[in-house]
N, CA, C and O of each residue as an XYZ file, in Angstrom:
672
protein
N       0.811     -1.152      0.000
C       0.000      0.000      0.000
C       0.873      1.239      0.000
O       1.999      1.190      0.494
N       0.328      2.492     -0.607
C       0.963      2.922     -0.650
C       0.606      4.070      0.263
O      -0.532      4.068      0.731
N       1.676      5.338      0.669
C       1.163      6.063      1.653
C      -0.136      7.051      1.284
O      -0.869      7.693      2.036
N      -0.132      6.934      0.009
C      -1.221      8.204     -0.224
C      -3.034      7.035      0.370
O      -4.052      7.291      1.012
N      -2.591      6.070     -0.198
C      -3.937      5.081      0.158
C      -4.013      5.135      2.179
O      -4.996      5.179      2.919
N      -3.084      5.118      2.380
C      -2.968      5.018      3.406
C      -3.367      6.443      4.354
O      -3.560      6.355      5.567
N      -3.411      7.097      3.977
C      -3.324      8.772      4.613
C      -4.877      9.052      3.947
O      -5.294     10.205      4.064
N      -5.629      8.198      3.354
C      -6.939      8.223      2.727
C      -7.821      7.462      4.228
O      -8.591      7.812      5.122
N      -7.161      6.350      3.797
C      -7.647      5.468      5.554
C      -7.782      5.995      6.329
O      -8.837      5.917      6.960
N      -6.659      6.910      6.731
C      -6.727      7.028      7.967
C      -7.250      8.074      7.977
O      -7.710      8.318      9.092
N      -7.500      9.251      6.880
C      -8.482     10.408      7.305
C     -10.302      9.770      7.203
O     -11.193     10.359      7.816
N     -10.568      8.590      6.386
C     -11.761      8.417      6.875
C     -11.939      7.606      8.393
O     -13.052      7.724      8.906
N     -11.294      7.095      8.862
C     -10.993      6.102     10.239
C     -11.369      7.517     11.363
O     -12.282      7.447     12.186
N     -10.606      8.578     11.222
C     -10.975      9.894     11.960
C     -12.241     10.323     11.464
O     -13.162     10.335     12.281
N     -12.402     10.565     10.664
C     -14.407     11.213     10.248
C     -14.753     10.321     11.181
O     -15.095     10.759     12.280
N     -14.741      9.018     10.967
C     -15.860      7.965     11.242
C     -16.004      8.576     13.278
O     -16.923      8.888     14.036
N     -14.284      8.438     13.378
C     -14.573      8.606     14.869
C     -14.681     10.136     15.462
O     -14.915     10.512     16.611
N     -14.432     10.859     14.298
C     -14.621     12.421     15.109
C     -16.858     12.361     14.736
O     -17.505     13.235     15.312
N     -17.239     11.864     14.299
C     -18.649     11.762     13.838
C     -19.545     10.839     15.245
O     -20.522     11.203     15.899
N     -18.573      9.311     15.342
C     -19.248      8.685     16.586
C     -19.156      9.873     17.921
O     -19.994      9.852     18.822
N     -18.151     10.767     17.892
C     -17.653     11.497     19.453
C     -19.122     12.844     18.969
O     -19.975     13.344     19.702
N     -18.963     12.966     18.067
C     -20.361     14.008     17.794
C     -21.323     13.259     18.203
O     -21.715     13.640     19.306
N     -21.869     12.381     17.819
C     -22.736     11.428     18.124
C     -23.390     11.305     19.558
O     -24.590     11.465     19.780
N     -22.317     10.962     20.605
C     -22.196     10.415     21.439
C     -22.561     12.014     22.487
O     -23.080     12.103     23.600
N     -22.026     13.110     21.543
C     -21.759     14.304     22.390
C     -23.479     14.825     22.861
O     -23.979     15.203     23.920
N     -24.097     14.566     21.225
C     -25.476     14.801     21.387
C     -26.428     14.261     22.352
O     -27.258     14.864     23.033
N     -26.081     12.645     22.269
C     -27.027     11.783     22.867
C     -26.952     12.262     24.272
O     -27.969     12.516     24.918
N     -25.563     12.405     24.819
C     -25.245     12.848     26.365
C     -25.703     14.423     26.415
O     -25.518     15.008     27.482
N     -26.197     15.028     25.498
C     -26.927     16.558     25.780
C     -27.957     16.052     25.915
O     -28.386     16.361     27.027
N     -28.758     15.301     25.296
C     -29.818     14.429     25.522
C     -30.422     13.680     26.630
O     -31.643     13.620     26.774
N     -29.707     13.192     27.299
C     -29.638     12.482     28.565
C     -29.805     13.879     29.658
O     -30.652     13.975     30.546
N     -28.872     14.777     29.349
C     -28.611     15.763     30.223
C     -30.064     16.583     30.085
O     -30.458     16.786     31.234
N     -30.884     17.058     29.241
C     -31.996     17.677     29.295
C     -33.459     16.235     29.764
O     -34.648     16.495     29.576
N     -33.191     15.437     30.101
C     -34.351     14.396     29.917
C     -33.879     14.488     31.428
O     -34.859     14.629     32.159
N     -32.293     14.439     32.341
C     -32.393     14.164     33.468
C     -32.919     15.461     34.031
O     -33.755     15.385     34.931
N     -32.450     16.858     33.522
C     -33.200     17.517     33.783
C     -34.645     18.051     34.203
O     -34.803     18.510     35.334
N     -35.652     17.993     33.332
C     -36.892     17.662     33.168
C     -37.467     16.094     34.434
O     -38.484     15.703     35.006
N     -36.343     15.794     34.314
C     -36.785     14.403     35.565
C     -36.645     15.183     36.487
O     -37.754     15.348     36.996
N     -35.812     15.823     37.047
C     -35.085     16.419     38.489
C     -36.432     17.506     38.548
O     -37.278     17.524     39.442
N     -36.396     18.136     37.696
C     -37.706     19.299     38.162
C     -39.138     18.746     38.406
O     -40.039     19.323     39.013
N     -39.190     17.245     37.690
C     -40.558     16.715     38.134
C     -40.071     15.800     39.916
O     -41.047     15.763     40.665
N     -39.411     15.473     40.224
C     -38.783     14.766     40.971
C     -38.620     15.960     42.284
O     -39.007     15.585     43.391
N     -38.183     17.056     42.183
C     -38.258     18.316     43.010
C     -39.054     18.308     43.650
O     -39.038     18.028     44.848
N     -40.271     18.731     42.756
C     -41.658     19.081     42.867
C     -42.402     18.063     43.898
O     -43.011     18.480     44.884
N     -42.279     16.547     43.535
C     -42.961     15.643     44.628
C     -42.119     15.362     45.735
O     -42.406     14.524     46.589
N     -41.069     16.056     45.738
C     -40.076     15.475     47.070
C     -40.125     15.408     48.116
O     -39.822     14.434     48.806
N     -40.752     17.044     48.657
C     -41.894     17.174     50.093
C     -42.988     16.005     50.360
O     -43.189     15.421     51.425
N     -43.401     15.884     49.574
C     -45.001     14.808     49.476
C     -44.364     13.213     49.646
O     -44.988     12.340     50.249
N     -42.763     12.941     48.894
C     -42.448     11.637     49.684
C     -41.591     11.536     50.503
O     -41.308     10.389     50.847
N     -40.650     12.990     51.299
C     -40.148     12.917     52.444
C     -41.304     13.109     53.714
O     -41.014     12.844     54.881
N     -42.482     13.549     53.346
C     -43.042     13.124     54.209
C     -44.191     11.769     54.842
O     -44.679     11.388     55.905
N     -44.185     11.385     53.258
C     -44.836      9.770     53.090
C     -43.215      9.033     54.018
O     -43.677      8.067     54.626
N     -42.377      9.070     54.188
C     -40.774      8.496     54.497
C     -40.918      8.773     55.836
O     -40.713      7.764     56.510
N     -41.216      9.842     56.544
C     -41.150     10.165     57.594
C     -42.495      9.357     58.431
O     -42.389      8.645     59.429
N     -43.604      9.668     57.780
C     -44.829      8.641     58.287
C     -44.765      7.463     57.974
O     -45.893      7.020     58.189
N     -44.004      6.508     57.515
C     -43.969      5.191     57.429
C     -42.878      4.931     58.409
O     -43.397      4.250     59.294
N     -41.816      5.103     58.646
C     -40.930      5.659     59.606
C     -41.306      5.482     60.685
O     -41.080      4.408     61.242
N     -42.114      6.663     61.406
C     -43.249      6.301     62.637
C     -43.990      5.152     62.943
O     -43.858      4.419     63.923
N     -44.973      5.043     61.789
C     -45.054      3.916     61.676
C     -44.907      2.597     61.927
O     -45.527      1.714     62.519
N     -43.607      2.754     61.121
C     -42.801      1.351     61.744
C     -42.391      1.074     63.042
O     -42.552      0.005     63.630
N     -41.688      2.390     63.598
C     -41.349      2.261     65.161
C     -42.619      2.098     66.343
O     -42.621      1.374     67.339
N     -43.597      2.960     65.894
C     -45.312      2.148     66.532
C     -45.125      0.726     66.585
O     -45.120      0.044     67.611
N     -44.932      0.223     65.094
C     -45.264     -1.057     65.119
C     -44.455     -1.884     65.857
O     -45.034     -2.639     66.638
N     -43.294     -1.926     65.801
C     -42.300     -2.505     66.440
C     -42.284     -2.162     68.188
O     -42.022     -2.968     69.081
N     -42.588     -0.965     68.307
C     -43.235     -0.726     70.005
C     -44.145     -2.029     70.131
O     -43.754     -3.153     70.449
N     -45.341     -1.666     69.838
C     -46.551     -2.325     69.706
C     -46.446     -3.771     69.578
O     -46.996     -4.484     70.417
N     -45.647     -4.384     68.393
C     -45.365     -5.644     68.000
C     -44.423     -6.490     69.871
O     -44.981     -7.405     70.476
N     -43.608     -6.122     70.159
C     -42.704     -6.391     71.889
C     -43.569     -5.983     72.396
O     -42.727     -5.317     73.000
N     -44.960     -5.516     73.016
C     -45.695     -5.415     73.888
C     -46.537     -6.676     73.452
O     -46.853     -7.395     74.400
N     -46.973     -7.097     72.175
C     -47.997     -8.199     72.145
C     -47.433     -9.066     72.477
O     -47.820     -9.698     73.460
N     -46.318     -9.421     71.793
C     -45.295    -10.421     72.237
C     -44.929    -10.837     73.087
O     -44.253    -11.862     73.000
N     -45.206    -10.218     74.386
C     -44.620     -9.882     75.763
C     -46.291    -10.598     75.991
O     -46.811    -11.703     76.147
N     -46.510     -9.776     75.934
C     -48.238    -10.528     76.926
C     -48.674    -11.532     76.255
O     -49.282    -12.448     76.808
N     -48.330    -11.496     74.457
C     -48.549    -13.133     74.509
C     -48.161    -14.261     75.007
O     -48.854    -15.277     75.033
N     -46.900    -14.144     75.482
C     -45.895    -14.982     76.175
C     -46.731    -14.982     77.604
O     -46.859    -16.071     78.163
N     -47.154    -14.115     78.055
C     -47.194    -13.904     79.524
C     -48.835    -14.956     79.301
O     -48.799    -16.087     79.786
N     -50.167    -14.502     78.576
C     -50.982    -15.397     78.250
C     -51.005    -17.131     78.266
O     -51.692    -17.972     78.846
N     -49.801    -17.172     77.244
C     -49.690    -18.293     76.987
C     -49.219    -19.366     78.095
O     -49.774    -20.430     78.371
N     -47.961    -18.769     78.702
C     -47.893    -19.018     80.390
C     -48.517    -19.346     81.321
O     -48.256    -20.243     82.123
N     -49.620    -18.468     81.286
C     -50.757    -18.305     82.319
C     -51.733    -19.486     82.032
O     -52.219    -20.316     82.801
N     -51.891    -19.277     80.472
C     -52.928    -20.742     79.783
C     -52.398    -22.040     80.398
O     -52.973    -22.851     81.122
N     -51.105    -22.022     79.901
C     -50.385    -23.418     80.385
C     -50.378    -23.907     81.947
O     -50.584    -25.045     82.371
N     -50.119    -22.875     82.580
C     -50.279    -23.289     84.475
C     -51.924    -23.487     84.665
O     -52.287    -24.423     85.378
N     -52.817    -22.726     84.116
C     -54.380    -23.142     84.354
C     -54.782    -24.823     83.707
O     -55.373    -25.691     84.350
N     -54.335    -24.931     82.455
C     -54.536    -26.056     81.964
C     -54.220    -27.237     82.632
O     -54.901    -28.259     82.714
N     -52.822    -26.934     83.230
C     -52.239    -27.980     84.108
C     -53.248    -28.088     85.392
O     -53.690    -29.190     85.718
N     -53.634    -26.763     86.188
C     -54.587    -27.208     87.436
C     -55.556    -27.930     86.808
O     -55.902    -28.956     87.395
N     -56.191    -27.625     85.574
C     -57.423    -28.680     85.026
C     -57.782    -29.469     84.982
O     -58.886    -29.979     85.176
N     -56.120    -29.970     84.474
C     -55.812    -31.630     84.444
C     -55.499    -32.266     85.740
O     -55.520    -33.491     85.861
N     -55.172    -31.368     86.831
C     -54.867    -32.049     87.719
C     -56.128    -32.204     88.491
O     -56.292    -33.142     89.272
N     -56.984    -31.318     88.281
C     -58.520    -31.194     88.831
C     -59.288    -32.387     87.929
O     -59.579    -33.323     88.674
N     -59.740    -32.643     86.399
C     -59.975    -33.733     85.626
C     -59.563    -35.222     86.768
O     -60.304    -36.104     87.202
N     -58.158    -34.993     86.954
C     -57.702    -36.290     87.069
C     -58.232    -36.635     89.189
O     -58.655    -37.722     89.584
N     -58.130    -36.033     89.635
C     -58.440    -35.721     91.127
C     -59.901    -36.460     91.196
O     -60.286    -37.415     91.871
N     -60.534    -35.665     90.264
C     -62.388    -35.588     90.203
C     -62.717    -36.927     89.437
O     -63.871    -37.351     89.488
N     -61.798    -37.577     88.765
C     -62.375    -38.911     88.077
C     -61.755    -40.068     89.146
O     -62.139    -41.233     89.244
N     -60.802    -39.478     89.832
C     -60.334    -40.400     90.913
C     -61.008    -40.970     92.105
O     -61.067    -42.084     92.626
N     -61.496    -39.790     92.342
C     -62.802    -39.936     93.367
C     -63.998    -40.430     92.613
O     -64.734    -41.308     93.064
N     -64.184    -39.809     91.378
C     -65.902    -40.410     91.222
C     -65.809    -41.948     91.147
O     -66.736    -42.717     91.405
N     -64.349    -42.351     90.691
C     -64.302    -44.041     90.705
C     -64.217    -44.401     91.754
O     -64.983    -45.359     91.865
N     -63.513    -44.128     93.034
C     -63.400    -44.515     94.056
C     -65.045    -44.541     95.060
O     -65.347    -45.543     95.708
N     -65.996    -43.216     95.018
C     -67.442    -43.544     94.903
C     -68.016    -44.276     94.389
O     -68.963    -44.794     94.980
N     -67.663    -44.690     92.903
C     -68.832    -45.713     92.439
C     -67.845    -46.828     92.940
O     -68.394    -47.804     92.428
N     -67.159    -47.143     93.356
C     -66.463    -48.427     93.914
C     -67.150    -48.796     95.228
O     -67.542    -49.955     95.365
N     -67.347    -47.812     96.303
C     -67.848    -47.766     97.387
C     -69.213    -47.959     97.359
O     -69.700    -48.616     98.279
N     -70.091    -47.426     96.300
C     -71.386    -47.420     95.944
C     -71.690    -48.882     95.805
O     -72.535    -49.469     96.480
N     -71.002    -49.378     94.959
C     -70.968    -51.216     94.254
C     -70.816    -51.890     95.381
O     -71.545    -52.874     95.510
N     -69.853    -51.565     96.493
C     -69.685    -52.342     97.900
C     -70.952    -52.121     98.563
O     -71.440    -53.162     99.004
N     -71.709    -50.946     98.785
C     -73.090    -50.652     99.868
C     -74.043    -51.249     99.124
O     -74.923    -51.923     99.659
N     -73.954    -51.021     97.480
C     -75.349    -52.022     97.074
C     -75.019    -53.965     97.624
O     -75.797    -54.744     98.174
N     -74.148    -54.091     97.352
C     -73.844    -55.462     97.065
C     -73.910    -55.685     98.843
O     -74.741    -56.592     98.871
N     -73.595    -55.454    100.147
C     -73.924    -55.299    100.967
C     -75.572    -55.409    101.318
O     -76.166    -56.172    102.080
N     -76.021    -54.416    100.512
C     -77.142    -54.167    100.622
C     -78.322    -55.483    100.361
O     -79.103    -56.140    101.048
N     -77.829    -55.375     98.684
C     -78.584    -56.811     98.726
C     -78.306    -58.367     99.259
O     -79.161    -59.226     99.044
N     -77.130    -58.673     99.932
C     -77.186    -59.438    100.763
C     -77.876    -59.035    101.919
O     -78.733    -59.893    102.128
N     -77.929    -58.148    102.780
C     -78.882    -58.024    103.904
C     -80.397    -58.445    103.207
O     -80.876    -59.530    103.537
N     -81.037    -57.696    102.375
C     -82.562    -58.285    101.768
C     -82.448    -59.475    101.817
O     -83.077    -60.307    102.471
N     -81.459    -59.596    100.967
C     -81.488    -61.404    100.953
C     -81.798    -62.121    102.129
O     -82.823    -62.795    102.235
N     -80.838    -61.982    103.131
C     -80.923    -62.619    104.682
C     -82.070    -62.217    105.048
O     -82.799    -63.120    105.458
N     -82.604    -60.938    105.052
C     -83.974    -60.688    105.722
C     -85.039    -61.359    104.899
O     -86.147    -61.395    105.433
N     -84.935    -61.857    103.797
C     -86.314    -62.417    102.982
C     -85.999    -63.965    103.795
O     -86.938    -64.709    104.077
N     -84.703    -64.286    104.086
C     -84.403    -66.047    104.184
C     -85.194    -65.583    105.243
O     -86.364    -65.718    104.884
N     -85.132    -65.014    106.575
C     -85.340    -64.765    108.279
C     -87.065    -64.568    108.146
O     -87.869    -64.895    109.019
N     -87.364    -64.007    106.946
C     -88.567    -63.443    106.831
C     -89.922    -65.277    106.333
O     -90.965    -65.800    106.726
N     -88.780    -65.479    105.227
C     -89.268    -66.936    105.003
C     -89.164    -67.803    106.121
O     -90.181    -68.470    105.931
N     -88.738    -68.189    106.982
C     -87.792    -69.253    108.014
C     -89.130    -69.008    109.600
O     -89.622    -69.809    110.394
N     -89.250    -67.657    109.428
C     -89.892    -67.096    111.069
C     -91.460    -66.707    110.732
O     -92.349    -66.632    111.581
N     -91.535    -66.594    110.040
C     -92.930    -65.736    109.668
C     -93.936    -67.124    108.486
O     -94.836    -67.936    108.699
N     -93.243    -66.783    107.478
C     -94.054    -67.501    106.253
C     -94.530    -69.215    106.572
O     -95.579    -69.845    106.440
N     -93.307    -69.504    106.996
C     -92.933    -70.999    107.117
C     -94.206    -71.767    108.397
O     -94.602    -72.933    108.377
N     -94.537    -70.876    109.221
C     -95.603    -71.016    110.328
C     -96.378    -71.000    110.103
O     -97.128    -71.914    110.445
N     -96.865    -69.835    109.267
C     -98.216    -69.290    108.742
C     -98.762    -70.601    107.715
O     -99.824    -71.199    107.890
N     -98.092    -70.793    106.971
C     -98.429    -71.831    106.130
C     -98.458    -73.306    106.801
O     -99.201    -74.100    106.224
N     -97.758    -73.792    107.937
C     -98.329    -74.483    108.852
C     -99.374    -74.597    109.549
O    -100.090    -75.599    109.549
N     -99.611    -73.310    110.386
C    -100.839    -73.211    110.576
C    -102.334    -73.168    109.865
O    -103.365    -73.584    110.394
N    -102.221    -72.549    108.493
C    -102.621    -72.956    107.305
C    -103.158    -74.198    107.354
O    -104.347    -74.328    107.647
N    -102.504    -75.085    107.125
C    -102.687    -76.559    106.516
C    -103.091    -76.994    107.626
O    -104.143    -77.584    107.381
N    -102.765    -77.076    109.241
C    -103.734    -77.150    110.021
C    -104.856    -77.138    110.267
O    -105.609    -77.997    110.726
N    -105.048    -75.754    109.841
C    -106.563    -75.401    110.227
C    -107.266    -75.819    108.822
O    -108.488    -75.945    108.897
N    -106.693    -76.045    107.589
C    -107.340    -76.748    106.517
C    -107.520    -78.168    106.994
O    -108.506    -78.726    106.512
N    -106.851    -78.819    107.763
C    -107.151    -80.304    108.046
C    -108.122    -80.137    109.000
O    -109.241    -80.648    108.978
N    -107.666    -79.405    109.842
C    -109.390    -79.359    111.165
C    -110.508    -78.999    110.170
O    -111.551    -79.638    110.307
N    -110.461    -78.152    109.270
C    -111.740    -77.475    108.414
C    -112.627    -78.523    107.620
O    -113.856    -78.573    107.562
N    -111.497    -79.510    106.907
C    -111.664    -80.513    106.052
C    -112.799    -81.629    107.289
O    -113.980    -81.930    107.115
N    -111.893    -82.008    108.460
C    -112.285    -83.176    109.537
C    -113.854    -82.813    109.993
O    -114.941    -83.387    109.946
N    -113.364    -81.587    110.441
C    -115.129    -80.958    110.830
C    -116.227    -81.146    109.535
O    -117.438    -80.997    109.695
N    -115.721    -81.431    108.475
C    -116.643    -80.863    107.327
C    -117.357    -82.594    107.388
O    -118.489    -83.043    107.564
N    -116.296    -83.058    107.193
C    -116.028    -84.343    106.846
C    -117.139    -85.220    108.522
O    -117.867    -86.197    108.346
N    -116.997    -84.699    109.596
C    -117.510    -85.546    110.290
C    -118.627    -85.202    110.801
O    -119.374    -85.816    111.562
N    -118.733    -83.780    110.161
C    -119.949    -83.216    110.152
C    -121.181    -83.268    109.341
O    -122.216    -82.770    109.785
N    -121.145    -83.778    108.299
C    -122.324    -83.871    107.200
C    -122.780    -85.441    108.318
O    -122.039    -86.181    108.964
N    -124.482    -85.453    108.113
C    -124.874    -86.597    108.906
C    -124.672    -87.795    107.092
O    -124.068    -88.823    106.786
N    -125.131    -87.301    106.745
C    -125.289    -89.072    105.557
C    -124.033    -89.194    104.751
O    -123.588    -88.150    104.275
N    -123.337    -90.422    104.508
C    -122.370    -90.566    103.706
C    -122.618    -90.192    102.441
O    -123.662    -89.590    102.190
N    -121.569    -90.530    101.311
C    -121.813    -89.794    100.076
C    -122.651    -90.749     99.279
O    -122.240    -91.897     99.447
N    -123.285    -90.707     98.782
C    -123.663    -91.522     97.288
C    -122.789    -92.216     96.720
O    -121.623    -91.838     96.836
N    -123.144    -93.687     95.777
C    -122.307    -93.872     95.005
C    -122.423    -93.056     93.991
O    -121.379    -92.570     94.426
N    -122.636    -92.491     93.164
C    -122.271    -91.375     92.366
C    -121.402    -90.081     92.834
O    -120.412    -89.746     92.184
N    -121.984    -89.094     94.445
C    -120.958    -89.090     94.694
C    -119.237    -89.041     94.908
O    -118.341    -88.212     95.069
N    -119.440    -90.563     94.788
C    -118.239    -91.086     95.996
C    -117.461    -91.161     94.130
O    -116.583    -90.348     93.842
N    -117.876    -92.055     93.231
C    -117.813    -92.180     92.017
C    -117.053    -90.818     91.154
O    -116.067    -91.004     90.441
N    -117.761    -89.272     91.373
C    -117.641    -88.381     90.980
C    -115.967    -87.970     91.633
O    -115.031    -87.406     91.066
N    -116.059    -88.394     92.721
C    -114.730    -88.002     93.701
C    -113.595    -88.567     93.353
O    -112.494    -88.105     93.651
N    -113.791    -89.632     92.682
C    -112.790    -91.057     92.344
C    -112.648    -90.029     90.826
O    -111.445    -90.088     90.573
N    -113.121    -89.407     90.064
C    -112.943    -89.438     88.521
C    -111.797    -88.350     88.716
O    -110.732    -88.142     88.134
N    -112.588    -87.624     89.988
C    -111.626    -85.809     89.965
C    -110.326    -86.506     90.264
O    -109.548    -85.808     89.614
N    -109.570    -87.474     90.855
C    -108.538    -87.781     91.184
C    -107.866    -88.504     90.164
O    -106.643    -88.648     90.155
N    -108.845    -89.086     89.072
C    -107.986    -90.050     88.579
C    -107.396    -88.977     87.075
O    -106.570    -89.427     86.281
């Protein structure tokens, strides 16, 4: 190559890049009026979100107050739940201890119980019933003898016949 080709190159190699640095010069005036126009809209609401910043801010520290106080008495609640629950159970378990130990005692006084009836029905059968029904059949045999030696005429054979059928 020769130098004149060469000194051709290299003055278009410079256009090209004195043209990209123009280029580049614009776009960044460009940028510079668009950030502009941002900053003056951005100005304008800055009061309205340093003070949205400042009330969320508060906010938060409320909450976080607020949040260690629930926390605190929930703990303290939950505590309190747990020691009551436990008397419950220990009350549950106390109160089913006894009601079994009553119906245990209950099962002993009935069962007691109805052995005494029992003995008093045997004492009741043995002293009372057992006589009565002796005397009974007694006085049915005197009732029968008197009846019996009391009619003046014997029976009929028919009768006597009729008496024989009821037996047989």
């Amino acid at each position: 190559m020769d130098q004149n080709t060469l000194l051709i190159l290299l003055t278009v190699f410079v256009a090209i890049a004195a043209f990209a640095l123009l280029l580049q010069a614009v776009s960044l005036l460009g940028v510079f009026f668009v950030a502009r126009q941002l900053r003056t809209k951005i100005l304008a609401i800055w009061p309205e979100f340093e003070h949205i910043v400042g009330a969320a801010k508060r906010t938060t520290q409320s909450v976080e107050k607020n949040a260690e106080k629930i926390a605190a008495t929930s703990l303290g609640i939950l505590d309190l739940s747990k020691r009551q629950l436990g008397k419950v159970d220990d009350l549950l378990t106390d109160a089913s201890t006894r009601a079994k130990v009553q119906m245990e005692r209950a099962e002993m006084v009935l069962d007691d119980t109805m052995t005494r009836v029992q003995s008093t029905v045997s004492v009741v059968q043995r002293t009372v019933i057992r006589p009565i029904r002796e005397v009974q059949g007694l006085v049915s045999g005197v009732r029968t003898a008197v009846q019996h030696f009391g009619r003046a005429n014997r029976s009929t054979v028919d009768h006597a016949t009729s008496d024989e059928e009821m037996f047989i």
